[in-house]
C-alpha positions in Angstrom: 6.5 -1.4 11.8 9.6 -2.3 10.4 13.0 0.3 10.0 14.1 -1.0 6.4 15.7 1.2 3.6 13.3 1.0 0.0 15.1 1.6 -2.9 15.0 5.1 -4.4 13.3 4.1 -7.6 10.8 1.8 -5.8 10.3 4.8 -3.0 9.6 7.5 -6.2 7.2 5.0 -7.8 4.8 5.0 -4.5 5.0 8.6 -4.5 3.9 9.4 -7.6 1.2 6.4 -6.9 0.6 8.0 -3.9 -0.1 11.4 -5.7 -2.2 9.9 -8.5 -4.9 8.8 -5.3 -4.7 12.2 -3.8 -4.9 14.2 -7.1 -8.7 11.8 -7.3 -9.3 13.5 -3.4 -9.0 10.1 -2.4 -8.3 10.9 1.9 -5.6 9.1 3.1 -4.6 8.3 6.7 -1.4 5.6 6.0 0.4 4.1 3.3 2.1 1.2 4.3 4.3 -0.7 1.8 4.6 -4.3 3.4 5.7 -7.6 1.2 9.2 -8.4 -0.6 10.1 -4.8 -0.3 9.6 -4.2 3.1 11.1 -7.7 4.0 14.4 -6.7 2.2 13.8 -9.8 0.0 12.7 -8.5 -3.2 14.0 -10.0 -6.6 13.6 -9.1 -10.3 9.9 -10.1 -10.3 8.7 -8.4 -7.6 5.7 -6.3 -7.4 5.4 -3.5 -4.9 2.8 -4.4 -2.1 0.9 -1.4 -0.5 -1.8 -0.7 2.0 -3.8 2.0 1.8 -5.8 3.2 4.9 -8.8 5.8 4.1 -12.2 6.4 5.1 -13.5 6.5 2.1 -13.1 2.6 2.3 -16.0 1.6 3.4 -15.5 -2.1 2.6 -12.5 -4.3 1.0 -14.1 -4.7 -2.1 -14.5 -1.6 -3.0 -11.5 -0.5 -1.9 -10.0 -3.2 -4.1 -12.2 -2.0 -7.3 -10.9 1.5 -6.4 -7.3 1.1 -5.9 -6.3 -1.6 -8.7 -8.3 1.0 -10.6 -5.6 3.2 -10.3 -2.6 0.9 -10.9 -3.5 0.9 -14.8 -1.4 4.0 -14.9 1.5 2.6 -13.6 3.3 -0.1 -16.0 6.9 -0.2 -14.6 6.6 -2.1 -11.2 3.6 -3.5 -10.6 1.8 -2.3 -7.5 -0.6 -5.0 -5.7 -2.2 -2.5 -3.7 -4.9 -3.3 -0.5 -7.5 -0.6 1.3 -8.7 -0.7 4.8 -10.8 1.4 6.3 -9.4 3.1 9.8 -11.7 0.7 11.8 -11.3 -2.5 9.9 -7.4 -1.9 10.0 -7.7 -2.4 13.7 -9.1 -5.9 13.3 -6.8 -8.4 15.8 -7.9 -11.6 13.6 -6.4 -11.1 9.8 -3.0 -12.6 9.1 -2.6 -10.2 6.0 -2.9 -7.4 8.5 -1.1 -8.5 11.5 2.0 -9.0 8.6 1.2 -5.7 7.5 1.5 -4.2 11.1 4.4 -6.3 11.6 6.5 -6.3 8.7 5.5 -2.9 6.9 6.9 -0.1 6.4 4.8 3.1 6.9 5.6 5.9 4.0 4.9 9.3 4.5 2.1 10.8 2.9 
């Protein structure tokens, strides 16, 4: 994972996105902001790009249904956010998350 400062206002942003998922009980294992922001590339248009590792996933699409659910509360930068489960986030063949892995950032949670 990569050693990259965020900016404070996009760090507070995945925080309180962060907290809106837990205050739903969602469990989390990793949040992983990858993308623009992690790359230290971001510009004026940027959205914030976030992985989101829980067991409750129990497949991509719903964790997609789940988590852009949850981005309807946040207006100011958009989040384009992804969910893995544990075991698929371990899979050696995906290019979005061998980036992830290699380019991400992992935030506290």
């Amino acid at each position: 994972m990569a050693k990259k400062t965020i900016p404070i206002k996009i760090k507070k942003e995945i925080k309180e996105y962060i907290q809106i998922l837990k205050t739903d009980k969602l469990p989390i294992n990793k949040v992983i902001l990858y993308g623009s922001y992690a790359k230290g590339k971001q510009h004026q248009w940027s959205d914030i790009d976030l992985c989101i590792i829980s067991p409750k996933f129990k497949d991509a699409y719903c964790a997609m249904q789940y988590l852009l659910l949850k981005t309807i509360t946040k207006p100011k930068h958009p989040i384009e956010p992804v969910g893995f489960s544990p075991k698929d986030f371990k899979d050696k063949y995906s290019s979005l998350i061998d980036e992830i892995k290699t380019t991400g950032i992992e935030i506290p949670v």
